[in-house]
N, C-alpha and C positions, 0 to 999 in steps of 0.2 A: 504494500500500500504506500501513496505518497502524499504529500502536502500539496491539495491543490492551489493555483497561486491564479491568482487575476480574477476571482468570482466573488460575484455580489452579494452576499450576505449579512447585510444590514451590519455590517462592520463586526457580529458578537461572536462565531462562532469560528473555530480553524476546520477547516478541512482536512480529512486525514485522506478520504479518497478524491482521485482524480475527478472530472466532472467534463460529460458531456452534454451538448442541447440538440434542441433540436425545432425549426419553427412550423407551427401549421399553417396551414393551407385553406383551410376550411372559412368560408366566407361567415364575419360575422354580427348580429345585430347590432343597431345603431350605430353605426358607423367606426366600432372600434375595430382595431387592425388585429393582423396577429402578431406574437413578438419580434421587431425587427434585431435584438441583442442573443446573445445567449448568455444563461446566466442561471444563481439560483437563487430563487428569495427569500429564503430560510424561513424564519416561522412567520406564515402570513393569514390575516383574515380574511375566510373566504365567505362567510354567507351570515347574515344575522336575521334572526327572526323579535323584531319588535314590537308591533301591533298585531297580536293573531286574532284572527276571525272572532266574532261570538258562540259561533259553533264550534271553536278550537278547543275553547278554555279562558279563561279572567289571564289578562294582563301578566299579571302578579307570581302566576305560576308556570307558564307559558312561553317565558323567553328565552331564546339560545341564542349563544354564538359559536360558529364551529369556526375552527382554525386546520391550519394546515401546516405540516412538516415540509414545506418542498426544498429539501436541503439534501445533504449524502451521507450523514452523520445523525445519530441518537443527540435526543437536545435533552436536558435534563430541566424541569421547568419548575423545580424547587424556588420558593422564595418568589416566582413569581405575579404580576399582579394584572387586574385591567380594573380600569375605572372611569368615570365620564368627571366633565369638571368638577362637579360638585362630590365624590367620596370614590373612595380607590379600594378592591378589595383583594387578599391573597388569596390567588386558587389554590387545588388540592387535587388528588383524584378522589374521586366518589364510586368507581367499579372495581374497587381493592387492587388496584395495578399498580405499576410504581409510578413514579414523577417523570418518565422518561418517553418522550413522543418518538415514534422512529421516523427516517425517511420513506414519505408518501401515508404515511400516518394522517389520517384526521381525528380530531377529541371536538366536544361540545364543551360551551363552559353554561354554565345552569345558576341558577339558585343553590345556592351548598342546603337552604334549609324549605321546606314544602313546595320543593318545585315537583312537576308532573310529566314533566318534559320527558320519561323514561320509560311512565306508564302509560302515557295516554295515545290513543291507536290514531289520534290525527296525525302524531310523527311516525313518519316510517323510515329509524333510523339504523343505517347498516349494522349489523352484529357486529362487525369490527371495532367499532369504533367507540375510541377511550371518551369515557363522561369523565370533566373536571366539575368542579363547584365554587362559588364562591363562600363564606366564612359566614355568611348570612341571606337573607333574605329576597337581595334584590343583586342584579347585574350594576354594579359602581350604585347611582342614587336612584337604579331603574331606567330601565330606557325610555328617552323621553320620544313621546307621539308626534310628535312636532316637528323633533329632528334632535339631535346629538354629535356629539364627538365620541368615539371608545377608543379607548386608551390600551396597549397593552405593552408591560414592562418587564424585563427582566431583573434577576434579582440583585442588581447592583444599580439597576432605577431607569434602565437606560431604554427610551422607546423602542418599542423592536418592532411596531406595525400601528397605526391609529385611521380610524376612517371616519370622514364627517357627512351625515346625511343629514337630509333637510328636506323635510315633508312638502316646502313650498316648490320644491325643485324641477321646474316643467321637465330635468333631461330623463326621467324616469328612475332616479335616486330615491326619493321618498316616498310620494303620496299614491302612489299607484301599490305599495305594498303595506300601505295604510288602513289594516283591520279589516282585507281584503281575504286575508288568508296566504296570502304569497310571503316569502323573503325578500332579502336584497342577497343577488347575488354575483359574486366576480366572475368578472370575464378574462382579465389578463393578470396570470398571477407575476409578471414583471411590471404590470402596468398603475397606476397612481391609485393611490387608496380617498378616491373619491366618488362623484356622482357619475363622473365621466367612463368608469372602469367595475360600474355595480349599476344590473340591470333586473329589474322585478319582472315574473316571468304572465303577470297581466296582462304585459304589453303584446302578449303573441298568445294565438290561440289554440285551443287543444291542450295546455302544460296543466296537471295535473295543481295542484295549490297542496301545500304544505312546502313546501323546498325540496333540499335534497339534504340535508342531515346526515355525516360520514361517508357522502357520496358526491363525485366529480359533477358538478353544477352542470344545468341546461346550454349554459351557452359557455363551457369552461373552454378554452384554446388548446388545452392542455400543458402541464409543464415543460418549463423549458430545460429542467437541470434533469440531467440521466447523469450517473456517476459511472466511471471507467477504473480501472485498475490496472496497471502495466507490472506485471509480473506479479499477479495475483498470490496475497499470503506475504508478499516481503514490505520489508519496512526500513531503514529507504528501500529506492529500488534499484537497487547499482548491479549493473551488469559490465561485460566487456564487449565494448563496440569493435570487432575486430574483423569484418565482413564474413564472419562464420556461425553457421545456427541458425535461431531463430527467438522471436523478443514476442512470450507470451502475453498479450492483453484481454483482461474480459470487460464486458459493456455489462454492465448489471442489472438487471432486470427490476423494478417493484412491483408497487402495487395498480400504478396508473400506467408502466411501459413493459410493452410486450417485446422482446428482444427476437423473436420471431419476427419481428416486423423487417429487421437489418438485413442487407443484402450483404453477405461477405465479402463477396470478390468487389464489392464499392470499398472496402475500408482500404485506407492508407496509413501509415506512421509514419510524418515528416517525408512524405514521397515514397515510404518502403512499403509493397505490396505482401500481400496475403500471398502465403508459399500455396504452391499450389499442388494436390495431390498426383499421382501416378492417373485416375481416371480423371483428370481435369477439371475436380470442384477443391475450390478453397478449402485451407485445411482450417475448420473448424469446428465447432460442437458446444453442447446446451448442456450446458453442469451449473449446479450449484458450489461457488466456489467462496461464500461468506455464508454458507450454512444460517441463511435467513429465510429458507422454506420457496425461495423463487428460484425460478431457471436466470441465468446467466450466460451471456454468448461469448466464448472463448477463439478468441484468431489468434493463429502464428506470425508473425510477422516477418518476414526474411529480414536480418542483420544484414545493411551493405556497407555497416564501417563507416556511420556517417556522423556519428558522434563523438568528438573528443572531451576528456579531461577538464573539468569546469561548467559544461554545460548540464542544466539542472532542471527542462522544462522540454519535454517533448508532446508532439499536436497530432491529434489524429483526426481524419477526417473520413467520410464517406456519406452512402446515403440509405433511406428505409427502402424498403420495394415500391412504394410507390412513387419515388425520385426526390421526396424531401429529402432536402441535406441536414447532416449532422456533423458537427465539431467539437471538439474535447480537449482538454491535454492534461498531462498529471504529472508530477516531478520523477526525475530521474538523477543518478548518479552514476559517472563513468568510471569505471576504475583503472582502464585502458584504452 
């Protein structure tokens, strides 16, 4: 494994694995784009449920906010908080699980104390998916109908995601998910945590009402960060560039990317090709190589001795089968 170097993650966490992207394609509502960066957003807000229906349930008991891991690294969310301007509270888990979100993880954050959000059949919330709580009764001073700020902190105080919605907001931000039954939900998880990048699923017809709670939103892009590992199991990853062999890489699979999707004989490393077998398919294969219960895609990469001594960052690139491109890179070490 290496330290990935040059990825956006709200400045809090290191990277121990490499990290590739990838952008979509898929046209999408209101006018938002799909990511034009790669990159990863570490722990970000992806859907809030403020005003639920009358036939949801009271206010009071009813509210979530789900978050998202889209990082390549376990976040540990001990000590952490969210709150609106007027009161700030410490979450926890509430499903007996530890403090620890994984990558491609989603958790809710609820009422710590008579919320229903868990039992009640209006949500239909994925089984995977970690419940936090707050320490009391309401999300910060409750969320307000009108419109708000949420706040969310790590435990050294530092903002790690906040989004402002405003019920007055003709772009589809607020009022259309106004006691309506719908959420607010993101569309680009690289894209700004406002009205312009959270879209309530009102505005189009046929979407089911309740949101999507532990589940990749109606109009999600998809993430951009896929994490890579160049000589999977090492830590650094120092090899000998000496134009002989081959320079093992795996693309790692979650919960939101299917590594089947990758074309093999598209990947490169800094220009070097996928060795290619005696019956002329890429030499690769689908292992589990972080024993985190997903398939992972492992290429050989032919060594042609292109790396010297000092250099600490190599790029891989190729595409999915359906001709998106994908780019990456993860630190390395030469030894020769």
């Amino acid at each position: 494994m290496g330290v990935r170097r040059g990825v956006f993650v709200l400045g809090l966490f290191v990277i121990l694995l490499g990290s590739i992207a990838y952008s979509p394609t898929q046209p999408i509502y209101g006018g938002a784009v799909a990511p034009q960066e790669f990159g990863c957003a570490g722990i970000i807000i992806t859907e809030i449920m403020y005003n639920p229906s009358t036939s949801q349930g009271p206010d009071f008991t009813n509210e979530w906010i789900e978050i998202l891991n889209d990082g390549c690294e376990d976040v540990d969310l001990s000590g952490w908080t969210l709150g609106d301007p007027v009161d700030t509270d410490p979450i926890s888990p509430l499903d007996g699980g530890s403090t620890v979100l994984g990558p491609g993880e989603y958790a809710l954050i609820i009422d710590g104390i008579g919320s229903d959000v868990t039992t009640n059949p209006a949500w239909s919330i994925a089984p995977e998916t970690r419940i936090f709580g707050t320490d009391d009764r309401t999300l910060g001073n409750a969320l307000n109908n009108s419109g708000d700020t949420i706040t969310l902190k790590d435990d050294s105080g530092n903002i790690v995601d906040s989004i402002i919605y405003d019920d007055t907001d003709s772009s589809g931000c607020g009022n259309e998910a106004d006691g309506k039954g719908f959420s607010l939900e993101r569309v680009d998880p690289l894209g700004p945590s406002d009205c312009t990048n959270f879209r309530s699923m009102e505005l189009l017809n046929n979407f089911p009402i309740g949101g999507t709670p532990g589940s990749d939103n109606h109009l999600w892009v998809g993430s951009s960060c896929i994490c890579i590992d160049i000589k999977p199991g090492s830590d650094p990853n120092c090899f000998n560039s000496d134009g002989k062999g081959v320079i093992p890489v795996a693309i790692l699979g979650n919960t939101g990317f299917d590594v089947s999707t990758v074309d093999p004989a598209s990947i490169q490393l800094d220009g070097q090709g996928v060795k290619i077998k005696g019956n002329g398919d890429p030499q690769a294969n689908i292992e589990d190589v972080n024993d985190d219960g997903l398939p992972d895609l492992v290429v050989k990469i032919i060594d042609d001795g292109i790396y010297s001594p000092g250099d600490t960052i190599a790029t891989l690139t190729g595409q999915l089968n359906d001709g998106t491109l994908i780019e990456g890179t993860d630190s390395i070490c030469i030894t020769q």
